[in-house]
Each structure stands twice: as structure tokens, then as C-alpha cells.
ChimeraX commands (.cxc) that place a marker at each C-alpha (Angstrom):
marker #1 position 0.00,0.00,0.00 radius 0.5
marker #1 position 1.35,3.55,-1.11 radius 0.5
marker #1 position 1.15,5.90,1.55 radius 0.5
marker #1 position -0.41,9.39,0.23 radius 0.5
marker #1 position 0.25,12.55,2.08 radius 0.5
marker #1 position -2.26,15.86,0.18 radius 0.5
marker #1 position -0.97,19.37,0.95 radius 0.5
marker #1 position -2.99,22.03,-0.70 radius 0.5
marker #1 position -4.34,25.16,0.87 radius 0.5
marker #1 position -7.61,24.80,-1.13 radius 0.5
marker #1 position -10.09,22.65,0.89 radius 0.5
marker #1 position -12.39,21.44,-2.63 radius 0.5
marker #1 position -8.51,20.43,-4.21 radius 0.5
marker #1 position -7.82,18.27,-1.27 radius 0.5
marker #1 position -11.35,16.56,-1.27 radius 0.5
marker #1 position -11.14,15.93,-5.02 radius 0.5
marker #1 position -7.30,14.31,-4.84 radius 0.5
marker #1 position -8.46,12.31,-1.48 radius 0.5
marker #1 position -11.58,10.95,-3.62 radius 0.5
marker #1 position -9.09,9.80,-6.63 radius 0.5
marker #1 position -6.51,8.69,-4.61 radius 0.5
marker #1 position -9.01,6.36,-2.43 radius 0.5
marker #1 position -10.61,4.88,-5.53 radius 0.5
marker #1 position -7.35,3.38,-6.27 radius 0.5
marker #1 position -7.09,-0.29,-4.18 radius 0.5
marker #1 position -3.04,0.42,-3.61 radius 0.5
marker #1 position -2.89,3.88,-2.50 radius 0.5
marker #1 position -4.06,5.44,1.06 radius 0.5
marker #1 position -4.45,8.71,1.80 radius 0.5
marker #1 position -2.96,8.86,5.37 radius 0.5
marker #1 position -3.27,12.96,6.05 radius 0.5
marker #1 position -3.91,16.33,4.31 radius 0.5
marker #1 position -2.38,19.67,5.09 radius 0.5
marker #1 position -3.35,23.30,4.26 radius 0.5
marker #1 position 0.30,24.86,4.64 radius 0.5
marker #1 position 3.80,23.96,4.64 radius 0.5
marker #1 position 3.78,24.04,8.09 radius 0.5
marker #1 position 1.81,21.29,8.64 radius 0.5
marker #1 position 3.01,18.91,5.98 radius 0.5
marker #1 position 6.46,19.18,7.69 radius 0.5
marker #1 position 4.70,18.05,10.59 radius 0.5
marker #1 position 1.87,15.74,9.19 radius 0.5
marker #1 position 5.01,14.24,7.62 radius 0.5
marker #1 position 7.48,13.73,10.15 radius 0.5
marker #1 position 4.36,11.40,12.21 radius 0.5
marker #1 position 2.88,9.83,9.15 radius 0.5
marker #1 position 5.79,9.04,7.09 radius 0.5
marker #1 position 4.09,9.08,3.88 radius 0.5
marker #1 position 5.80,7.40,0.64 radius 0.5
marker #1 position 4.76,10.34,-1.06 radius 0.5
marker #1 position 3.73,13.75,-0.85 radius 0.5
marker #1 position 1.21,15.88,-3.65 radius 0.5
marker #1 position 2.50,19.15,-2.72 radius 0.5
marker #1 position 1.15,22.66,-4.04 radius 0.5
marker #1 position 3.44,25.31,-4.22 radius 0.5
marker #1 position 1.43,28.56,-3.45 radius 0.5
marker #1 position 0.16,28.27,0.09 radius 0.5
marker #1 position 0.44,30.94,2.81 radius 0.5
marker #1 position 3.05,30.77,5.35 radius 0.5
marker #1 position 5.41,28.21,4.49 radius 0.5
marker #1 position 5.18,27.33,0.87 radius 0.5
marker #1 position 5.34,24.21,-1.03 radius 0.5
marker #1 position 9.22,24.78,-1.88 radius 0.5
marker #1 position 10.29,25.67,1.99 radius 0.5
marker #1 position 8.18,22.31,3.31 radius 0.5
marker #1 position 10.05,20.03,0.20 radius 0.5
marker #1 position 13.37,21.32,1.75 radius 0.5
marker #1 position 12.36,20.64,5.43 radius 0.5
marker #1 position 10.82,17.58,4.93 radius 0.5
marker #1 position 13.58,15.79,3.02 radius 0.5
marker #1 position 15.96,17.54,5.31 radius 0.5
marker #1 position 14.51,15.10,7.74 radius 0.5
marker #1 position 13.71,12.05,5.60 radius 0.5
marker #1 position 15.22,11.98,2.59 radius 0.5
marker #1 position 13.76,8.95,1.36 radius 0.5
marker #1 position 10.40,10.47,1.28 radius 0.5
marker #1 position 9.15,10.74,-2.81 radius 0.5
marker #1 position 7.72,14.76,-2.60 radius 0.5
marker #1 position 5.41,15.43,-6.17 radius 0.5
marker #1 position 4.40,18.99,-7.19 radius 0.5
marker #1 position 1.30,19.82,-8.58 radius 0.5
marker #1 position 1.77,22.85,-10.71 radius 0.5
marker #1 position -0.77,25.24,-12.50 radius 0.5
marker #1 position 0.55,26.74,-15.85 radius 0.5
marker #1 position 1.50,30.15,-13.92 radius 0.5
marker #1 position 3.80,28.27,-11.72 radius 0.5
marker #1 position 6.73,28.75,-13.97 radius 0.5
marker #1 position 9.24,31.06,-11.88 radius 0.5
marker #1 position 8.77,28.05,-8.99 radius 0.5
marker #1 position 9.57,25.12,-10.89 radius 0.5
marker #1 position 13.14,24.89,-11.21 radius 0.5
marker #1 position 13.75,25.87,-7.82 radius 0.5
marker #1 position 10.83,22.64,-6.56 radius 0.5
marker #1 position 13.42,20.74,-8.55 radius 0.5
marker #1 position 16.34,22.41,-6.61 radius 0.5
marker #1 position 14.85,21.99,-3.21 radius 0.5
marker #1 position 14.45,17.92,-4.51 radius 0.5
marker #1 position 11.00,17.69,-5.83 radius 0.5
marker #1 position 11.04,14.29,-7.75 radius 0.5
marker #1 position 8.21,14.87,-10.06 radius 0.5
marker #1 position 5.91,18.02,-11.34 radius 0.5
marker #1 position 2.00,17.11,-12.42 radius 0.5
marker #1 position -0.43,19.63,-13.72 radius 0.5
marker #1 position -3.57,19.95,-11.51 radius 0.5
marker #1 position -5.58,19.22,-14.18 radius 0.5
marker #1 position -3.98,16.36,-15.34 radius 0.5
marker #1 position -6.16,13.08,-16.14 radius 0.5
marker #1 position -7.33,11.02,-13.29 radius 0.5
marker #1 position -5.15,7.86,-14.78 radius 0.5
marker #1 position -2.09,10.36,-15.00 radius 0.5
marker #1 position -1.80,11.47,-11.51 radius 0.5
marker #1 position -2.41,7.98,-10.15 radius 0.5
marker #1 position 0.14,6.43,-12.63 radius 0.5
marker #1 position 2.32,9.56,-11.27 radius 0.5
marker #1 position 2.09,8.82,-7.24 radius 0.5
marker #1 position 2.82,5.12,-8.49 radius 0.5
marker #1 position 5.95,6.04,-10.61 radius 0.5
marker #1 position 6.93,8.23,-7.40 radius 0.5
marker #1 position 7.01,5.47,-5.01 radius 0.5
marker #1 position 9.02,2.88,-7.42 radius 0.5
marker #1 position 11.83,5.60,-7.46 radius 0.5
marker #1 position 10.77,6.93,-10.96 radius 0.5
marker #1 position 10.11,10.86,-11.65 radius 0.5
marker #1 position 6.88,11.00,-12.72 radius 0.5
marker #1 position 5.79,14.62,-14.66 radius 0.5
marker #1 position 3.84,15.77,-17.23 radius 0.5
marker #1 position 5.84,16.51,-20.66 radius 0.5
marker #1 position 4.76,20.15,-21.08 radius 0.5
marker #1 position 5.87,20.68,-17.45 radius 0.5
marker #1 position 9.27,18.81,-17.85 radius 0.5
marker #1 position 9.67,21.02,-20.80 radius 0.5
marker #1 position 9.53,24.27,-18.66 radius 0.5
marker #1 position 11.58,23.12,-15.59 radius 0.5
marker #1 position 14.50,22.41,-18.46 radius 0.5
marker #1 position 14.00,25.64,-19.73 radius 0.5
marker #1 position 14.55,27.07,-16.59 radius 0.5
marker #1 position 17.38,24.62,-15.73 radius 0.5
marker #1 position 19.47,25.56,-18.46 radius 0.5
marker #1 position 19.16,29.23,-18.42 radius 0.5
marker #1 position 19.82,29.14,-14.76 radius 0.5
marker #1 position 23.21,27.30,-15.66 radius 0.5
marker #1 position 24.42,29.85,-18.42 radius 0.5
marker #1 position 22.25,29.38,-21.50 radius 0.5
marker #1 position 22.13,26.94,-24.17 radius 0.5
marker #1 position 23.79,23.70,-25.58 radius 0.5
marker #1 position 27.00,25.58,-26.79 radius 0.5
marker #1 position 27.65,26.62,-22.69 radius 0.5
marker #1 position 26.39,23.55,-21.32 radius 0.5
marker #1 position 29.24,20.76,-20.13 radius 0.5
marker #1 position 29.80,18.09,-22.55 radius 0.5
marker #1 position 28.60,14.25,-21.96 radius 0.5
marker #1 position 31.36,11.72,-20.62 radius 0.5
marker #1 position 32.77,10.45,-23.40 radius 0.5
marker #1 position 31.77,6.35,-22.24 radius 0.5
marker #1 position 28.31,6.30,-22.88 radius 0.5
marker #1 position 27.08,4.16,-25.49 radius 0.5
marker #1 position 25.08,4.62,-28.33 radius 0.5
marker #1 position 22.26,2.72,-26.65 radius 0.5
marker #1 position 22.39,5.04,-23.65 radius 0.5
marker #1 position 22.52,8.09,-25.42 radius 0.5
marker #1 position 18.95,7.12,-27.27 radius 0.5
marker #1 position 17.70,6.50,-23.84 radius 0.5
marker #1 position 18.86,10.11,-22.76 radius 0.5
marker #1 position 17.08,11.54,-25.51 radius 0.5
marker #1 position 14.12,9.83,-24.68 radius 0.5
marker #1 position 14.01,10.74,-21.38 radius 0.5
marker #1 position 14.46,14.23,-22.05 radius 0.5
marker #1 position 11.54,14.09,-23.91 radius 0.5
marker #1 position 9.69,13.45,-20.73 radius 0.5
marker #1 position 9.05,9.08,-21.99 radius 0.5
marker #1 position 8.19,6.91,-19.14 radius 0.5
marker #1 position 10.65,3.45,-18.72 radius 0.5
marker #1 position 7.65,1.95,-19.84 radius 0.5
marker #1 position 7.47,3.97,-23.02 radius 0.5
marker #1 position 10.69,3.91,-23.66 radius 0.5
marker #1 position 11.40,0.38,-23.38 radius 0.5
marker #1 position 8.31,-0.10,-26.08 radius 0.5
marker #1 position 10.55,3.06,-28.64 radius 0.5
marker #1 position 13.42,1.39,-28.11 radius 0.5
marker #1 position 11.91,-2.73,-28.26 radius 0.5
marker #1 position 13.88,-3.33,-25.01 radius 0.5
marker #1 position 12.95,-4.79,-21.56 radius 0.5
marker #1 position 11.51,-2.00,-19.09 radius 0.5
marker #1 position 14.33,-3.80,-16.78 radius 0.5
marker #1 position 16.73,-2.63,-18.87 radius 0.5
marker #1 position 15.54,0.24,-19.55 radius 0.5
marker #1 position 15.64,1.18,-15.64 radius 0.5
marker #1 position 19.69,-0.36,-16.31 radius 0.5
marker #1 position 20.32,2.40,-18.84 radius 0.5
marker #1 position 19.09,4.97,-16.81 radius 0.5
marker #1 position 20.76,3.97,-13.37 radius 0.5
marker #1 position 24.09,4.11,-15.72 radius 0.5
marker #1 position 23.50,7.48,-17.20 radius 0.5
marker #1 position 23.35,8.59,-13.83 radius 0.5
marker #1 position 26.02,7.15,-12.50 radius 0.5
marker #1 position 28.31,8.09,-15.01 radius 0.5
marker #1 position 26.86,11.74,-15.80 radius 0.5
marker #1 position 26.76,12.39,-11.79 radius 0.5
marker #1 position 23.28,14.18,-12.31 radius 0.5
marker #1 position 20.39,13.65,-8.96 radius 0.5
marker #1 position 17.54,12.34,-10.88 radius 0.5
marker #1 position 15.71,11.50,-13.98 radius 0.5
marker #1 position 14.94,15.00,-14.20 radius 0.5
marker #1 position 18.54,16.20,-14.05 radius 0.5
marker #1 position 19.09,13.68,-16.82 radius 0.5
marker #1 position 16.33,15.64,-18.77 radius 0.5
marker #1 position 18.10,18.97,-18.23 radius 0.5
marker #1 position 21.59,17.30,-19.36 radius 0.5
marker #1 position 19.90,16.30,-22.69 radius 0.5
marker #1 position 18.33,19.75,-23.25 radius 0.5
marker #1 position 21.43,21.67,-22.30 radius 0.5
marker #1 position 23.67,19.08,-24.58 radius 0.5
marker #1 position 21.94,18.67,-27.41 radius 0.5
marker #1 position 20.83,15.23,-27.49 radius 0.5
marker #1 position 16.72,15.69,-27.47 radius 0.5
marker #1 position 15.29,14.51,-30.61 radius 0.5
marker #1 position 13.84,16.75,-33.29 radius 0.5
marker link #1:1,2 radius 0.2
marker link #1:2,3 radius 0.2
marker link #1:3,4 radius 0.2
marker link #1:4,5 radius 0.2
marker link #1:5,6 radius 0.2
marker link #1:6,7 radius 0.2
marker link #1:7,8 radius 0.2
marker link #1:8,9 radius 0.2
marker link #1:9,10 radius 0.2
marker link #1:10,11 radius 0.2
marker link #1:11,12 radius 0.2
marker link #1:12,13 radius 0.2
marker link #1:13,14 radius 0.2
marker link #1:14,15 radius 0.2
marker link #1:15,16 radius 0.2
marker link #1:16,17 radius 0.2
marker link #1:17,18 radius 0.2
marker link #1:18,19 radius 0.2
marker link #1:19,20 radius 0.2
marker link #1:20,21 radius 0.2
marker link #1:21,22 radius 0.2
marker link #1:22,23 radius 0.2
marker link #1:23,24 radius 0.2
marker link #1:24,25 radius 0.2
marker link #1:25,26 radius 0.2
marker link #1:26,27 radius 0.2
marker link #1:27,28 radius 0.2
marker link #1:28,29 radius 0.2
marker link #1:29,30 radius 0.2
marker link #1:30,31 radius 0.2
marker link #1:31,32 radius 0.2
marker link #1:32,33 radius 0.2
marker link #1:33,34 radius 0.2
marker link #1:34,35 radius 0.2
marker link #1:35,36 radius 0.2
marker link #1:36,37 radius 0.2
marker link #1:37,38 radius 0.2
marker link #1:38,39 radius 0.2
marker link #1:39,40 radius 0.2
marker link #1:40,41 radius 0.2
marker link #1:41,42 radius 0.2
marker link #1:42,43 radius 0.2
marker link #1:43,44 radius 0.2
marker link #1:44,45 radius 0.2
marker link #1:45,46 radius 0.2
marker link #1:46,47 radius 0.2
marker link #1:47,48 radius 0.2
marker link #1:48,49 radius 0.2
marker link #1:49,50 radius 0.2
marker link #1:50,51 radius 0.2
marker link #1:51,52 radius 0.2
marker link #1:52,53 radius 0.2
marker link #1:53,54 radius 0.2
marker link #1:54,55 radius 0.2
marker link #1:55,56 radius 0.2
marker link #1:56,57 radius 0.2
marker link #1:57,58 radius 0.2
marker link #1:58,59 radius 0.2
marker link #1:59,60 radius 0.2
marker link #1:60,61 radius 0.2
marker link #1:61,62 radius 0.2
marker link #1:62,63 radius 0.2
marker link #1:63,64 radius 0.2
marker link #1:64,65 radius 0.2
marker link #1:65,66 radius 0.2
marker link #1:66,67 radius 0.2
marker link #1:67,68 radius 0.2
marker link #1:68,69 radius 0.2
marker link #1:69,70 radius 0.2
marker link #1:70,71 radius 0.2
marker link #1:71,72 radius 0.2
marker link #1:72,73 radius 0.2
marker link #1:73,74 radius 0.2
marker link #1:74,75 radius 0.2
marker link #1:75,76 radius 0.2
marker link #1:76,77 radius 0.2
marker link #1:77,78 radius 0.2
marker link #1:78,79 radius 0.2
marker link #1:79,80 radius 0.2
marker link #1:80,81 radius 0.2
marker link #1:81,82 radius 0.2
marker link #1:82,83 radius 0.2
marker link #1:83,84 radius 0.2
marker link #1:84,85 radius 0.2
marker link #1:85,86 radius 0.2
marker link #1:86,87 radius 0.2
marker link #1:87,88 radius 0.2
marker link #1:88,89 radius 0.2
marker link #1:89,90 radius 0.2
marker link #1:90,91 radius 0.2
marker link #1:91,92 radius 0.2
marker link #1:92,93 radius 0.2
marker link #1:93,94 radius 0.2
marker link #1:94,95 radius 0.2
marker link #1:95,96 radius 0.2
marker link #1:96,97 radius 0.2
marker link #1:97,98 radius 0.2
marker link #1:98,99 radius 0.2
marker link #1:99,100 radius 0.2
marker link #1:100,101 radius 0.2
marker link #1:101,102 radius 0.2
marker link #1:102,103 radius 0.2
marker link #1:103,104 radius 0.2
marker link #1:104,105 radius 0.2
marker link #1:105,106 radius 0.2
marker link #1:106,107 radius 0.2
marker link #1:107,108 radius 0.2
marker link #1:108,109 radius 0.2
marker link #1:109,110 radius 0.2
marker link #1:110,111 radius 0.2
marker link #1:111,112 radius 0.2
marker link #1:112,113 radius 0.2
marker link #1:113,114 radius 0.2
marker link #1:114,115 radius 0.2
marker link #1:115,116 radius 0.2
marker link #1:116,117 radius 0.2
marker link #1:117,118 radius 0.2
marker link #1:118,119 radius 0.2
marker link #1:119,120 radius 0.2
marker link #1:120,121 radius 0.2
marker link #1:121,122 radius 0.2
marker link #1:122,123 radius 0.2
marker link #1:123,124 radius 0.2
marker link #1:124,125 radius 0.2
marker link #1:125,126 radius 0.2
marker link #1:126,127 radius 0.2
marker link #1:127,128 radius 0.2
marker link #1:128,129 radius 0.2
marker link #1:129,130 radius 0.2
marker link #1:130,131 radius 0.2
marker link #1:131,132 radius 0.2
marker link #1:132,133 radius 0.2
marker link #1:133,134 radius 0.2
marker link #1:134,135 radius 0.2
marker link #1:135,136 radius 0.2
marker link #1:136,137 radius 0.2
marker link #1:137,138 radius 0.2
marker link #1:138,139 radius 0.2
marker link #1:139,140 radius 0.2
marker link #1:140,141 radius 0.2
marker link #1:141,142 radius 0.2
marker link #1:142,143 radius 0.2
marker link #1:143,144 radius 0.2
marker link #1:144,145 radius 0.2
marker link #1:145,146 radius 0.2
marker link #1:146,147 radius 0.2
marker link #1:147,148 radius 0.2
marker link #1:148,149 radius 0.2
marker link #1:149,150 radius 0.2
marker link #1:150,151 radius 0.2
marker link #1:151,152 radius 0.2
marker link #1:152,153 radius 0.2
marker link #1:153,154 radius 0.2
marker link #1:154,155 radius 0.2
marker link #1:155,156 radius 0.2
marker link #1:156,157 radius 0.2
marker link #1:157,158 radius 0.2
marker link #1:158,159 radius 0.2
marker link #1:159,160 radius 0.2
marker link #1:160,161 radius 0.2
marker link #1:161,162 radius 0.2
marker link #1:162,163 radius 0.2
marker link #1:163,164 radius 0.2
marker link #1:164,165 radius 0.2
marker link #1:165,166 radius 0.2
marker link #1:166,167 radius 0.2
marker link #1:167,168 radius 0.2
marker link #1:168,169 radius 0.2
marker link #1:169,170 radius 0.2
marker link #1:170,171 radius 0.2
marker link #1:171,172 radius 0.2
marker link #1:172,173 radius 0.2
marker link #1:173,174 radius 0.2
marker link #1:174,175 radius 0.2
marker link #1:175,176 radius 0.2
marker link #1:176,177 radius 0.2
marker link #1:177,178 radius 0.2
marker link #1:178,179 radius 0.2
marker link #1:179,180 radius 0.2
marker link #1:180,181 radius 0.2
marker link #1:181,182 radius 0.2
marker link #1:182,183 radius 0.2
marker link #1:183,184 radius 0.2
marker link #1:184,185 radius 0.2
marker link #1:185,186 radius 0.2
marker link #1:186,187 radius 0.2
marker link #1:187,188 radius 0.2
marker link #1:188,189 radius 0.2
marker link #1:189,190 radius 0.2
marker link #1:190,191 radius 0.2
marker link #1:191,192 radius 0.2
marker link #1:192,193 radius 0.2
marker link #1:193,194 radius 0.2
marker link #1:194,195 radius 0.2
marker link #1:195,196 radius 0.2
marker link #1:196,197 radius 0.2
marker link #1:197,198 radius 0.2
marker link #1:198,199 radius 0.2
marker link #1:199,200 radius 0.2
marker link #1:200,201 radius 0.2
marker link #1:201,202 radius 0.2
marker link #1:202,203 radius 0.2
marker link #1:203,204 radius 0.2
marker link #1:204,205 radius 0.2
marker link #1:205,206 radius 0.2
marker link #1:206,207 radius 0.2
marker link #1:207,208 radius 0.2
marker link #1:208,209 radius 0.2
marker link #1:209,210 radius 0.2
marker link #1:210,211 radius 0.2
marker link #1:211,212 radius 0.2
marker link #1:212,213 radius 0.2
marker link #1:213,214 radius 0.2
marker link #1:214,215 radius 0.2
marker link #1:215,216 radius 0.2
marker link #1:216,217 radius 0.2
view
């Protein structure tokens, strides 16, 4: 059972993301929060496997609570749920360690294949989202491709058609079906890139291809 923690400051947002999450027989929603404050709290007794965390709440916002909360448990798998005038928040979710960014009104199917993804490990976000958080990434690190570091020189061909892919915001599962591979190996490829790239996350790997050069037409 995946262990579902809602912070939003919006009472009706909550309700609606507690009803979807509860139809689903392997996830439980085991608190809600209206502020930063109390998810840091709510989280620290619960221990939730992951957290849907808005950004704009009063007090402490979604950003401050991501920090605190994986200050203190770093295993914990914190998603954002973004509206399209979140932009200036996004990369810096992804700084504090966000591991994923959904829109709100993503498709029920979406979001519950996105707290799943979370709590295997994966980085779960919708593609126009992962698009702007790159964006952001690489003009926060000096521009485009031509200012970007290079790629280590040892990754294979196969590896660097996974890194596109990724960048282009493809599941494992999607991938894996592009590329006619096992999703096993799949998960392989991407546990090297990061390894031998030294990036966080899926979503650093993302920025890398953007910022490199590698993302597909």
C-alpha cells in the first residue's frame, strides 16, 4: 500500500485528490495539510511514501516544506502539482528535490500512474511541465547547448537514445516499447546514465539532454 500525504491550501482540491486517490485499491491517503507548516509536521508522524505538494500556500510554501521535509527524511518521494502560472517556482521545486511536477488538471489515470511512478523511485511529470523546468534549468546554468558541459565520453550509443528519450519526458515503460527493449533494462540504462553523468535524478538527466543537445527533433 502507497502511503499518500495531500498538501494544498484549497479545501475542494484536497477533497477531489483524497476521492481519486481512495478509488485506487493500492494507495491510502494517510493525512492532508493546508500549509507547509503542517506537511512538515503531518510528515514527520505519518511518514508518507509520497507527498502531492502545491506550491502557493500561505506561510510556508510548497518549496520551503520540500526542503524541510527531506531535510529530515530523505527517502520520502515529494510530487508537485503545478498550474501553468507556476513557472518562476519550478526549477527551484526541482532544486529543493522535488522528484516529479503534475499539472492539476492532469487526467485522473495520469496522476495515479504519477504517485505510483513516485514510489518505485521513478520521476513521474507531465511533458509540457518537464519542458519548462529544463528551460529554466538551463538558463539558470548559463544558457544553451554551446555553454552547457559536454557528456562523458563512455556512454554508449544505446544510452545516449535513452537520454534523448528521457528528455523528452518518456516513461521506462514507453521507452522500453521506442526502443523494443525490456523496461528492466531500460531502468539499467538509466541507473548508468546517472552514474556516469553524476546528475540527482531522472529530471537532471532531462536537463543534461536539453542543455547538450541530445533531445530529438
Amino acid at each position: 500500500m502507497i502511503r499518500v500525504l495531500l498538501v494544498d491550501d484549497q479545501k475542494l482540491v484536497r477533497a477531489g485528490l483524497r476521492m481519486l486517490c481512495e478509488s485506487a485499491p493500492d494507495l491510502e491517503v494517510v493525512g492532508e495539510a493546508e500549509n507547509g507548516q503542517q506537511a512538515v509536521r503531518l510528515a514527520d508522524r505519518l511518514l508518507p511514501d509520497v507527498v502531492l505538494m502545491d506550491l502557493h500556500m500561505p506561510g510556508v510554501d510548497g518549496i520551503a516544506a520540500t526542503v524541510r521535509i527531506l531535510a529530515a527524511r530523505p527517502s520520502a518521494r515529494i510530487v508537485v502539482l503545478t498550474t501553468f502560472d507556476d513557472d518562476d517556482h519550478l526549477y527551484p521545486a526541482l532544486a529543493a528535490g522535488a522528484c516529479g511536477f503534475l499539472v492539476k488538471d492532469a487526467a485522473p489515470a495520469e496522476l495515479l500512474d504519477g504517485v505510483r511512478r513516485a514510489a518505485r523511485g521513478e520521476s513521474p511529470f507531465t511533458a509540457t511541465v518537464l519542458h519548462r523546468v529544463v528551460e529554466q534549468a538551463v538558463r539558470a546554468h548559463g544558457g544553451g547547448a554551446g555553454r552547457s558541459p559536454g557528456l562523458p565520453a563512455d556512454l554508449t550509443q544505446r544510452e545516449l537514445e535513452v537520454l534523448a528519450l528521457v528528455g523528452s519526458g518518456l516513461s521506462n515503460r514507453e521507452i522500453a516499447a521506442r526502443l523494443h527493449l525490456g523496461v528492466t533494462t531500460v531502468k539499467t540504462h538509466v541507473s548508468s546514465l546517472i552514474a556516469k553523468t553524476g546528475t540527482a535524478n531522472r529530471i537532471g538527466l532531462a536537463v543534461l539532454a536539453a542543455g547538450t543537445g541530445v533531445l530529438p527533433e
